[in-house]
N, C-alpha and C positions, 0 to 999 in steps of 0.2 A: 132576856138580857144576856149579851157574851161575856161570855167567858175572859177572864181577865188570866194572863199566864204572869205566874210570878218569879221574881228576879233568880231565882234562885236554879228554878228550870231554866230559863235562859242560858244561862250560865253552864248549865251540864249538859246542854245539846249542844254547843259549840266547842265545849271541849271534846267531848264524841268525837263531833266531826275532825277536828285535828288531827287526835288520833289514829282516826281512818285514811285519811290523806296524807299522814307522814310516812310510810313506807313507801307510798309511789313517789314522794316528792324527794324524801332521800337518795332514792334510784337515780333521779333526775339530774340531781345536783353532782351525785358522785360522776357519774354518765356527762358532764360537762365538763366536770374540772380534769377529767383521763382524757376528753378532746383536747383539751386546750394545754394538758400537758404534753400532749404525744402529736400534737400536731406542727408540722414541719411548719416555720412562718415564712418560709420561701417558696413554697409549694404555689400557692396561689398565681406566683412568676412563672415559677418556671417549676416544672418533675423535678425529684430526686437524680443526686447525678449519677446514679450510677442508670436510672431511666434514659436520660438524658443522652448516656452515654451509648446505650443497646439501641434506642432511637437512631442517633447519630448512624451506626454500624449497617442498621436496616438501610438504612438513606444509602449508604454507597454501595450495599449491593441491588436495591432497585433501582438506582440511576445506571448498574455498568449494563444493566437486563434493558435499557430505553434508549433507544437505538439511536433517536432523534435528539434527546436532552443530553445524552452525555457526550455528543462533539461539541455541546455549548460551554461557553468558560462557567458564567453566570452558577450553575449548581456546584462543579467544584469549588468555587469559593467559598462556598455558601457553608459547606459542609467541610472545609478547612478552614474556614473561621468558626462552625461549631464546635469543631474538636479542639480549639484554641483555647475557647472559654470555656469549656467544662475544663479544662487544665488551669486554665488563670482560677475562674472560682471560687474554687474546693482545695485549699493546701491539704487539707488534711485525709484528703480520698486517696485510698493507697491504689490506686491505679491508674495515676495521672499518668505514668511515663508512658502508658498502650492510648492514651488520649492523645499525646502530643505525638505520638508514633505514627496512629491514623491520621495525625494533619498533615504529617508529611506524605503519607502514601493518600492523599485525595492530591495534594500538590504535584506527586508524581505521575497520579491518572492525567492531570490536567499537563503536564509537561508533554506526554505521550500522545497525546492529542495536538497538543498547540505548536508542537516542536520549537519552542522559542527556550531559548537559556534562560531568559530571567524566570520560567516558568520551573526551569531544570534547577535552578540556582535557589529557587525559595525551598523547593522538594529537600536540596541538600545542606541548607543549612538547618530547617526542621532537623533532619537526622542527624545533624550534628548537635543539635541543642539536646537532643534525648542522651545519645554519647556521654555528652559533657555531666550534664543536672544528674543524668541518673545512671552513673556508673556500674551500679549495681544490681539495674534492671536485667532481668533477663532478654529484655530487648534492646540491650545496648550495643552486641556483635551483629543482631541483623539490622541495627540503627547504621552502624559504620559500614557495615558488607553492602547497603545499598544505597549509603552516601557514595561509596567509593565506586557501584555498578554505574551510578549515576553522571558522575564524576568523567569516569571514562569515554560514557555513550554518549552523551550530548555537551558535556561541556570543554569534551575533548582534550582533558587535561591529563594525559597518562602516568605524569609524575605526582601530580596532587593525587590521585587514586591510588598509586603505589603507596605513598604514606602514611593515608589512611587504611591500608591495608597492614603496613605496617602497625599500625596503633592496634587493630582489631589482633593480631595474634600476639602482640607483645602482652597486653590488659587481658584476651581472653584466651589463654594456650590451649585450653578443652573445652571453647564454646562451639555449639553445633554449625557456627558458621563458616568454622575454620576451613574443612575440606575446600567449600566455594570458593572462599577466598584464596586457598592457594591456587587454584585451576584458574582464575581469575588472573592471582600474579602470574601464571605463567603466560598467560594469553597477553597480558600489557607485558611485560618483558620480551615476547617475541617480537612482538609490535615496533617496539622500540630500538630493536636490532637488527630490523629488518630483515630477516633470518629467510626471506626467501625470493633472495637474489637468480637468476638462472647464470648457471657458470660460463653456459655457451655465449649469452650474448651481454655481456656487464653494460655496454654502451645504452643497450636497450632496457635494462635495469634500470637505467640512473635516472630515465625519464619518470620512470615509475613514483620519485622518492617526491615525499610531500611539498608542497612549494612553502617557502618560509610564511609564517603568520604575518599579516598587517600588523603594521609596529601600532602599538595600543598608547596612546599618551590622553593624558589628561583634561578631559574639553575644559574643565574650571580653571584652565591657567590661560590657554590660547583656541577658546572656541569659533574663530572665525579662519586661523590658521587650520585646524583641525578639520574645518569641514569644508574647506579650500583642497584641501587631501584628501579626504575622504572620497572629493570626485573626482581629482584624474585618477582616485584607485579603480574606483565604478567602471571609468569609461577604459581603464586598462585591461578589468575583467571582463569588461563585454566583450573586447576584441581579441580575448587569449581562447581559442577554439577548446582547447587542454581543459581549463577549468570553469568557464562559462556556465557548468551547468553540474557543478559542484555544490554542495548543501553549504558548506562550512565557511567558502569565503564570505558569500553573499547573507550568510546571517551574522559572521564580526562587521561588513559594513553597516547592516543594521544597526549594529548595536552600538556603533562610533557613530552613525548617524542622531541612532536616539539619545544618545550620551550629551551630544551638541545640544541638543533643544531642552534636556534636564536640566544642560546648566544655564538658562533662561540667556542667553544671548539677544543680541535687538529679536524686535520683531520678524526684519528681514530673511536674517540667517534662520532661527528656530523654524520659521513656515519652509523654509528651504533643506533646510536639517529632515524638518518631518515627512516633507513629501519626498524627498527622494529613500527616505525609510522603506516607504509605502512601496517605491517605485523597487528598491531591495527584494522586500515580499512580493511582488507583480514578479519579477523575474525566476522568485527560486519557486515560485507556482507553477508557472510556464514549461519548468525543468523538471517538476514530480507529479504534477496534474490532479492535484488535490483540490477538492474544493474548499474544505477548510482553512489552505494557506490562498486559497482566491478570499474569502470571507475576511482573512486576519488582513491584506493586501487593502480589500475595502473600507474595513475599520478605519486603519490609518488614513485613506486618501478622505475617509469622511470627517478625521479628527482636527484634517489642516484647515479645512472651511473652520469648524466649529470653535477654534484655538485661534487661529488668527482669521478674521472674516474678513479684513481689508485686506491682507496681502491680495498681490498678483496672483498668487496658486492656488485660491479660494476655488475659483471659477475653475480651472486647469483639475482640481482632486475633485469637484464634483463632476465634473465630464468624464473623467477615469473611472470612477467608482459605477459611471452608472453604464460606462461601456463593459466593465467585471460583469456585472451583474445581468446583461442581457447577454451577450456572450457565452461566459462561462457559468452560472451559473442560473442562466434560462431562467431568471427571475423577473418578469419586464415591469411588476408591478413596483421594486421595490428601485427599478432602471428610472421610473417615470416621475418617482418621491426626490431622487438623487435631479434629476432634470427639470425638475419645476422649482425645486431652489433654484438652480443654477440661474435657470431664464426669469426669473423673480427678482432676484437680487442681483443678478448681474446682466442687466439685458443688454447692456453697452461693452460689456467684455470680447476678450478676444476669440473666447471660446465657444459666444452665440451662436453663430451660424452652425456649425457641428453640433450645440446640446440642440438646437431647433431640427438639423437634420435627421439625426437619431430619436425625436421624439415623434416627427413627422414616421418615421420606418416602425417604428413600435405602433404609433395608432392607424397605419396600413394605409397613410394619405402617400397622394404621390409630392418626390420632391421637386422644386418649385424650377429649379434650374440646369444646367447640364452637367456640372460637376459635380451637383447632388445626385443627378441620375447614373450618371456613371458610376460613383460609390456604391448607389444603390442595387445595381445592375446583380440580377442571381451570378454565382459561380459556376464558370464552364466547366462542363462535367468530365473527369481524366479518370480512364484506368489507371491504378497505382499502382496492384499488386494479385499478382495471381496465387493461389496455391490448392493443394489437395490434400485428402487423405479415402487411404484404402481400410478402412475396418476389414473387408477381408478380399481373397482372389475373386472372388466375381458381383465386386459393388465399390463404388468409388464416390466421393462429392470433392467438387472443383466449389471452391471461391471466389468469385472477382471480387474485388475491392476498389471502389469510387472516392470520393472526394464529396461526392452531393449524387444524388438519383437520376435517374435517366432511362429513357421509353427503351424498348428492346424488343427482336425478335427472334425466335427460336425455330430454325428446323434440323429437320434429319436426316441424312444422306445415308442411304444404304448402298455400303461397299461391295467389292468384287473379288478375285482372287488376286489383285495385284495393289486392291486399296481396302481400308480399314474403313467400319462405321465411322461416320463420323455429325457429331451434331456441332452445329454453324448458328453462333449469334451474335447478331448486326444490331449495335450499341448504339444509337441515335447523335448525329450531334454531340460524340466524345472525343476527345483526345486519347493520346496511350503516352505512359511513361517512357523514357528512353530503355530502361532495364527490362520495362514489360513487354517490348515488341521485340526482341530478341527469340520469344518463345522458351521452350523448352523439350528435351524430349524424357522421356518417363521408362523406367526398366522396374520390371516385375512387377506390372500393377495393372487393373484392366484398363486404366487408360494408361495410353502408349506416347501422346504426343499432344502437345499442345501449341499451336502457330495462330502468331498476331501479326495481322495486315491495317495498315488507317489507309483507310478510302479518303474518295476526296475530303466527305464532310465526318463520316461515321469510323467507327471502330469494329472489327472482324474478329471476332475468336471461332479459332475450329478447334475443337475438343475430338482426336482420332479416338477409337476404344476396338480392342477387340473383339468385343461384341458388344448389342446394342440390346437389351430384351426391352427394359422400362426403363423411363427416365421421366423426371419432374423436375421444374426449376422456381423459384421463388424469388422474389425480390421484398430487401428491408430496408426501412429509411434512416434508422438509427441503432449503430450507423449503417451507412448506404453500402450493400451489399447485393452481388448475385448469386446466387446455390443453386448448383446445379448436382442432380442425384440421379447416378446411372447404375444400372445390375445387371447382370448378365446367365442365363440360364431363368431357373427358377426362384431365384432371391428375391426377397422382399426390398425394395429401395430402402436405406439406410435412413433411420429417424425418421420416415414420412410420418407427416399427421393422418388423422386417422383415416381412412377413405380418402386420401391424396396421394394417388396413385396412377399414373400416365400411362396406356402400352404404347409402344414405341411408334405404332403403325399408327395412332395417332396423336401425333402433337398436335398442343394447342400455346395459345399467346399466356405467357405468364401474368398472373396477376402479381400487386402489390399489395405487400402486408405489414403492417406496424410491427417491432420489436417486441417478440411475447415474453413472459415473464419465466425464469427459472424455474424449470419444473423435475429438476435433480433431486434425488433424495436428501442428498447433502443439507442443501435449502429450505427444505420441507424441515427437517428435522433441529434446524437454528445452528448448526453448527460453525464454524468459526474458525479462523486460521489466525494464532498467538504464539506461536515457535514453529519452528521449519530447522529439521536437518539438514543440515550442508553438506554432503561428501567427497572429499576430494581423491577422484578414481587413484587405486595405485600409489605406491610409495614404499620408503624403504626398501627390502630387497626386492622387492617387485617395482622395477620402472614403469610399465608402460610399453608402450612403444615408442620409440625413437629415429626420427628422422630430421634430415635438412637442420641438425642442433637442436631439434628440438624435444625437451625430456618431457613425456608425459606428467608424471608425477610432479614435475616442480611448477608446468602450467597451472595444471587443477590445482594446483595448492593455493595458486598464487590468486587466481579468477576463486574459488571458495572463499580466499579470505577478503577481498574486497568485495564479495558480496555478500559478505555476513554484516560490513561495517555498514552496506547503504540501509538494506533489511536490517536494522539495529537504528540506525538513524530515523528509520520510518517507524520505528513503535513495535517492532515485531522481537523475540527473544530470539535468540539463535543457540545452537548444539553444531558444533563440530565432528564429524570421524576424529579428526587430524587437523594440529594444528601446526605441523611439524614434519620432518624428512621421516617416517615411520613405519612399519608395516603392522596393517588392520584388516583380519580376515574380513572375506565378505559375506559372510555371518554376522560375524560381531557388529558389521556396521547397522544392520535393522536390529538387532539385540537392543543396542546403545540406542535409537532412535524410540523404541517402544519403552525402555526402561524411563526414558527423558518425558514418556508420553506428548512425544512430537506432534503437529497437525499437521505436516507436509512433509515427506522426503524426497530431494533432489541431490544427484550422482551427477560428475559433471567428471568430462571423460574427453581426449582427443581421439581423433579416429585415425586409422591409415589403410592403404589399401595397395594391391599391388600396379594397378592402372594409375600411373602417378598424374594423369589428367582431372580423375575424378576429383571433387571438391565439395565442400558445400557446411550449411548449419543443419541438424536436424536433432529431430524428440523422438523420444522413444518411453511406452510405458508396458507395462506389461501384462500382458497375452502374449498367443501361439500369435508366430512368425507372421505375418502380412505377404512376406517375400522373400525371394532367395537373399536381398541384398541385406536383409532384417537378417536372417537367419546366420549370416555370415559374420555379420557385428556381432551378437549374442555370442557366438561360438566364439569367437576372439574374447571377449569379456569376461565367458564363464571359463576361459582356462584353467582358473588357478583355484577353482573354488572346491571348499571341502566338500557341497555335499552328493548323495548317491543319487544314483535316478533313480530309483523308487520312492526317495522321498520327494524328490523333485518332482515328480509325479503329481503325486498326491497332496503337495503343497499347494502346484498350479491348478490341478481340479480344486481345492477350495476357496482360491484367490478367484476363479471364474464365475465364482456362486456368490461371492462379493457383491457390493458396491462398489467397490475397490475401484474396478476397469475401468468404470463411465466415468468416476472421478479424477482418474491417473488420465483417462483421457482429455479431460478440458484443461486439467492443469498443463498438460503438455500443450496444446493450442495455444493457451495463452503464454506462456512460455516462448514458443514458435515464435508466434507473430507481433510478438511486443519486443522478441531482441532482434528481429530483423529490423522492426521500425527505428527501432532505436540507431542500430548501427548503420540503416539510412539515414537520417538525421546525422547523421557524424560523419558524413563523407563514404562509405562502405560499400563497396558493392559485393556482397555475399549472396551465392548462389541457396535458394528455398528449394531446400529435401523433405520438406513436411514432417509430419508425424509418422510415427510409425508401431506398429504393436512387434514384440519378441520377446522371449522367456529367458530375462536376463537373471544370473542368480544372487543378484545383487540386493535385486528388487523383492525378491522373493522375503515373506514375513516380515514386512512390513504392516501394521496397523495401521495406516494412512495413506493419502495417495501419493504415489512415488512415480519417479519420475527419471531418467538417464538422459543427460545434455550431450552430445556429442559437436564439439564447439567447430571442431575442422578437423580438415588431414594436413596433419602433419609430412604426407608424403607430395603434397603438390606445393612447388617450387612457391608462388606468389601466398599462399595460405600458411605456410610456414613461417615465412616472415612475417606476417601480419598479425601472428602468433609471437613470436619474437620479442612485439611492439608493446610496451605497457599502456600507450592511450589506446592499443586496439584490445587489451585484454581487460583492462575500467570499460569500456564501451559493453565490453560483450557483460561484465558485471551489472551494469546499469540495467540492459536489457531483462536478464535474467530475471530481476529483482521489479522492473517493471511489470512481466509474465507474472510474479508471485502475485503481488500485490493487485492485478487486474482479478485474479480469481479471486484471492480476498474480499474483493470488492464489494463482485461478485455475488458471494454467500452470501453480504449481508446486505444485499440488494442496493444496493447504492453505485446509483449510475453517473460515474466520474467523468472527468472528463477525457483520464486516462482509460479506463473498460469499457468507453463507449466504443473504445476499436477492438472490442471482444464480444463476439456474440454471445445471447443471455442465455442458448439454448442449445444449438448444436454443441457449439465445442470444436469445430471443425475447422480442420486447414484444407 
């Protein structure tokens, strides 16, 4: 019979157990109610802001390190709208004023990139809302100091920045941002004074002087008036050579353009407003060779289809967008998305035949008719440009420069005692430019002479040299280039790859080779060009030299300062020597430049000479002499300088052991050959003196590559005046500022449309 358990045991085995499982279960309970009291009920949303915040910070510096995402707008927004809302959020997080700070500095990375004012103009009103709300902040002087940096550089307002500079030293007399800002005031007060007139030629000054602003009125009172205006401004600016390819006009028409279509006018006008916006940025692209302002160009003309799809310009901005895009930005996939709308939606349009032509050319069909075929027809191939450089006395490389590729043959003539080696190459079915067939002849270098003949059908270059040991020639397709590399004695050809190596006794037919990739240490090591030195040679008691009127010191001053304005317009920071009539040892000027931790220095200098014939543009970086005529510059330059030859010595032996050289040497190429282009394009005929090495002591201690312009001579009659000229000394700033920014480009491997006229690897003129 079982056992029967009575009530009473019951009863005290369940109270047991209670006891035993109250200590864990009080654990339990306490261990819940300290979650639930300590736990944040927004967490689940979103981190903690001050998470949120160090988040946010990582994000803009892995975006500035992504080479690719951060030219796109899309992540700066993103990430100054994060720093928006962690500032709206949280009133009570005492570090909302460095949140709303970093909105404005993602607004200004994205300004810097996009070059557009309304991008410039959100960056400074940010910094102004920090100003204003938080007075107190310690970032409320560099809220203002780079409202007001901002202010000046792209919104072009140098009296609004003045004021706001005024605000910044009246509210903060001993904040740390005060110094800038005075340096700052000084440089807009100079600005504004025009303080650097040339005495000799005022007539020639005046051209200089800014052309008045487009009168700005209202599109919400008269938007069909207003953009009735706005294009005989366009078509005024196309036809003014002066400023056609100025930054600042053709982004206020934009912005009168876009101002029309904001204030919703018919249908007609706003599609017409938009597209000719588009057709603004198509133009100021054309003029800096960015592909970024080709991308911003294509937005818009994609924006007019998508905004108004019945207008007329529907068809007309998808046909533009998708010639941008095959074009200039060799995208044919995103040419062919843009072309199959067009032919889709608009097969009866006027623009058929053409998006049909161009899509036939992209999928490599042939076109159907003769006027397609003639469109179609390749580009006859033209020599455009010769030039050279001597790295040293017994080794040279010649350049040709084409237009498109072309078959070629090379041989070699061995001279006598009454004629020079000389190598002869017969260019297939080319043409030659008027300037190129003039030739050239060459002093102090081992080649001596260069003469262009056009045959019936082909093109002749003979390259004389005084001597001939080895030579090798190369041909590139992008862009379309010849190199030629000769040596003499026991030299190694200059950059030959590896085991490409010619003797002389036997030439053979050049091959072709695709454009290789940057293989400079510079590039290897991620490096970057974000400010650039300017110095303008000479000043104060030291003139210069002086001829035909013309004062060295107020040139360079005058070519510095408008090239600081375009390099500042492009995103780049700039350091002065001088901004001003002044004397700056040429020490102090790489002093100042290393102290600023510079990434480029460039010395800009006129030349003179006693043969008041001679002429011409040329670079100069530093190394031992290349030539007597190097040698003779240098010695004129380094007159005035403090320091000994022993140290000089000893400085240039460690600049030699450098990277320094090969870097000063591309910078100068590109340099070279981007202000000749430029000041072709401008009507110019300036004769090409290449590059050149020589132990300037100018150059000397600089931590960057550095670089001496020698812009002309002042001593030949027609180059003086052209010097004189303020459109011929903006041309020569354009150029200049083109050369920087080709190497920029450069480094960060991004093949423009403007570096594609800079080789990826020599470096050579």
């Amino acid at each position: 019979m079982a056992k029967r358990t009575k009530p009473s045991e019951k009863t005290g085995y369940g109270t047991g157990a209670l006891r035993r499982l109250a200590p864990p279960l009080a654990f339990m309970l306490a261990l819940f109610v300290l979650v639930v009291l300590c736990y944040d009920a927004g967490y689940s949303a979103l981190p903690p802001t001050e998470k949120r915040y160090a988040d946010a910070k990582a994000g803009v510096e892995r975006l500035k390190l992504d080479e690719k995402r951060s030219m796109q707008r899309e992540p700066w927004e993103n990430l100054a709208k994060e720093f928006n809302d962690i500032y709206r959020s949280d009133a009570d997080w005492p570090n909302r004023a460095a949140a709303l700070f970093k909105a404005g500095e993602s607004l200004e990375q994205l300004a810097r990139r996009s070059f557009t004012r309304k991008d410039a103009q959100r960056a400074v009103d940010c910094y102004e809302e920090v100003a204003l709300k938080h007075a107190d902040s310690r970032l409320a002087d560099d809220a203002l100091f780079r409202a007001a940096l901002l202010t000046a550089s792209y919104l072009k307002d140098d009296k609004a920045a003045l004021s706001l500079l005024d605000r910044l030293e009246r509210q903060y007399p001993r904040g740390d941002m005060r110094p800038q800002a005075r340096e700052l005031r000084r440089n807009l007060t100079a600005s504004l004074t025009d303080a650097v007139a040339t005495p000799a030629a005022p007539a020639a000054e005046q051209q200089a002087a800014p052309e008045a602003a487009l009168p700005e009125v209202r599109p919400a009172q008269r938007p069909q008036a207003v953009y009735q205006q706005a294009k005989a401004d366009m078509d005024a600016l196309r036809k003014d050579k002066k400023r056609a390819c100025w930054r600042e006009p053709w982004e206020k028409l934009e912005q009168r353009f876009l101002s029309v279509h904001a204030a919703k006018p018919s249908a007609a006008i706003g599609a017409g407003a938009l597209y000719r916006a588009a057709v603004c940025r198509e133009a100021l692209a054309r003029c800096s060779h960015l592909d970024r302002e080709f991308k911003e160009a294509i937005d818009l003309y994609a924006a007019v289809q998508q905004e108004y799809p019945r207008s007329a310009l529907a068809d007309d901005a998808l046909y533009q967008a998708a010639v941008l895009s095959t074009q200039e930005l060799k995208d044919a996939g995103q040419a062919r998305r843009f072309l199959g709308e067009q032919l889709k939606n608009y097969a009866k349009g006027d623009m058929a035949p053409k998006g049909r032509q161009l899509m036939a050319e992209l999928d490599g069909g042939a076109p159907k008719n003769e006027s397609v075929r003639a469109a179609a027809r390749p580009v006859a191939p033209e020599l455009q440009m010769l030039s050279w450089d001597s790295p040293g006395k017994n080794s040279v490389e010649v350049v040709l420069e084409l237009n498109t590729t072309t078959n070629y043959d090379t041989r070699l003539v061995r001279g006598n005692k009454s004629q020079p080696d000389r190598l002869v190459l017969r260019l297939k079915n080319t043409a030659v430019a008027d300037e190129v067939r003039k030739g050239v002849k060459v002093n102090g270098s081992l080649l001596q002479n260069i003469a262009v003949k056009k045959l019936k059908k082909d093109a002749q270059v003979e390259l004389s040299f005084r001597e001939v040991a080895r030579f090798d020639t190369d041909s590139e397709e992008d862009p379309s280039r010849i190199i030629v590399r000769v040596t003499a004695g026991k030299n190694r050809l200059p950059r030959a790859e590896k085991g490409d190596i010619d003797v002389a006794e036997a030439p053979r037919r050049s091959r072709r080779v695709s454009a290789r990739q940057v293989a400079d240490m510079a590039s290897q090591l991620g490096l970057s060009v974000q400010r650039v030195f300017i110095d303008a040679g000479h000043g104060g008691r030291d003139p210069g030299t002086s001829h035909n009127k013309v004062v060295e010191r107020i040139i360079t001053l005058d070519i510095a300062l408008r090239l600081g304005r375009l390099l500042e317009a492009n995103g780049l920071d700039v350091v002065y020597s001088r901004r001003d009539d002044r004397a700056v040892g040429l020490s102090q000027r790489t002093v100042a430049a290393n102290r600023k931790e510079c990434d480029l220095f460039v010395s800009i200098h006129v030349n003179a000479n006693e043969d008041r014939s001679v002429q011409g543009f040329e670079t100069y970086y530093l190394d031992f002499a290349s030539n007597q005529h190097a040698a003779r510059v240098a010695a004129l330059e380094n007159a005035r300088s403090e320091r000994r030859l022993g140290n000089m010595q000893s400085m240039l032996a460690e600049v030699m052991l450098s990277a320094r050289v090969d870097e000063s040497r591309r910078l100068a190429s590109d340099i070279q050959r981007l202000s000749l282009f430029r000041l072709k394009r401008r009507g110019y005929e300036v004769r090409n003196n290449g590059t050149k090495s020589a132990p300037f002591h100018v150059l000397l201690g600089a931590n960057m590559p550095a670089v001496l312009v020698e812009v002309g001579y002042c001593t030949h009659g027609q180059e003086a005046k052209r010097l004189l000229d303020a459109k011929y000394r903006h041309a020569l700033a354009e150029g200049l500022a083109e050369g920087i920014l080709a190497y920029r480009d450069r480094l960060s491997k991004r093949r423009t449309a403007q570096n594609s006229l800079t080789d990826a690897t020599s470096g050579a003129m």
